[in-house]
C-alpha positions in Angstrom: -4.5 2.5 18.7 -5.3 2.1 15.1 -2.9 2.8 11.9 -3.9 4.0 9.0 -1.3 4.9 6.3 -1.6 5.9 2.6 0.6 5.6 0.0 0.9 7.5 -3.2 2.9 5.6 -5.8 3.5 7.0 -9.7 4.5 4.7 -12.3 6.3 4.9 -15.3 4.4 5.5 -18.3 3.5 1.8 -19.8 4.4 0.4 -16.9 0.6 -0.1 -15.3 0.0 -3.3 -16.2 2.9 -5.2 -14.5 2.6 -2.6 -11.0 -1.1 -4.2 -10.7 0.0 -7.6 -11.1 2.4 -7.3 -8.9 0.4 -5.0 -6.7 -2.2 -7.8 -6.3 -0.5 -10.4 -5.0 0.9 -7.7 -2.2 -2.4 -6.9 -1.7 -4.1 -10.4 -1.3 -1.0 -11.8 0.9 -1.5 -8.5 3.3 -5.4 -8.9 3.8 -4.6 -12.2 5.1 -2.4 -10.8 8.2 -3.4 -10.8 11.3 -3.9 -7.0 12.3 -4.9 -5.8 9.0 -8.4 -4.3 9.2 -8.3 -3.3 5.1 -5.8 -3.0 2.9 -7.1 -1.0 -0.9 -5.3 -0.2 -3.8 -6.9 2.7 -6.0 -6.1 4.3 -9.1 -6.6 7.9 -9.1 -8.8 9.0 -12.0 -6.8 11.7 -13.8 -3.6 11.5 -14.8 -3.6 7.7 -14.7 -0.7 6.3 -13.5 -1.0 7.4 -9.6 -2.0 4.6 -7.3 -3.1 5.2 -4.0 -2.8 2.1 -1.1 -5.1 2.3 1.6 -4.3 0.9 4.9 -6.0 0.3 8.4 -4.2 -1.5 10.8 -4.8 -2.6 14.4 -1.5 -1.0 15.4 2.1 0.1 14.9 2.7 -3.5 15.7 0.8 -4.6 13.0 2.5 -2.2 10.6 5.8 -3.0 11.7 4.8 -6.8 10.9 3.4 -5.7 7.7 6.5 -4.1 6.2 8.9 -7.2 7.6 7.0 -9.4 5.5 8.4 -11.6 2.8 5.2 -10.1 0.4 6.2 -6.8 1.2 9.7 -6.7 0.7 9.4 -8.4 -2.9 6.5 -6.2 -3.8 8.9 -3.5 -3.2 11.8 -4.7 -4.9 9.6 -4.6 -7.8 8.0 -1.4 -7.4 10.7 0.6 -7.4 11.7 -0.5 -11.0 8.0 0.4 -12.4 7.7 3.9 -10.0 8.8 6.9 -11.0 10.4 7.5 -7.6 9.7 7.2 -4.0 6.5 6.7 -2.9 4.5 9.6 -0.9 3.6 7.5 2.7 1.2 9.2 5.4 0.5 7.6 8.6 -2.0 8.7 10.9 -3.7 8.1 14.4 -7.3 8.4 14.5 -9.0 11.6 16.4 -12.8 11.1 15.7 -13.4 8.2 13.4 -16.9 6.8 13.3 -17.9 2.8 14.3 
């Protein structure tokens, strides 16, 4: 069944610039495993330092490889001296999601 998970992350203020560099090579390295059907980074538009990842996975499995990879693991290492805390992660199954 399919995964789809999205994260809210905040950043510090002046920090922007070096989260979407290092947000982007996260991001090209996970469209390129297997089981990912998209993987989107957003940047909400007000209040400006909000970014939202989108996710849609094959399955849990495929999650679960996702957040084991090498990419991954240093994109967080990163983050979490840019973010203002924790991000905000919601996974959900689908219930009627079109073609």
């Amino acid at each position: 069944m399919a995964v789809k998970v999205i994260a809210f992350v905040t950043v510090k203020e002046g920090e922007e610039k070096a989260f979407e560099a290092a947000a982007d090579v996260c991001v090209a390295a996970s469209r390129a495993e297997p089981g990912v059907l998209y993987y989107d980074l957003w940047r909400e538009a007000e209040g400006e330092r909000r970014y939202v990842f989108n996710e849609l996975y094959t399955d849990q499995a495929a999650v679960q490889t996702h957040m084991g990879s090498d990419h991954f693991k240093a994109f967080g290492m990163v983050a979490r001296d840019l973010a203002t805390g924790r991000p905000t992660i919601i996974v959900t199954n689908p219930i009627n999601v079109a073609d």
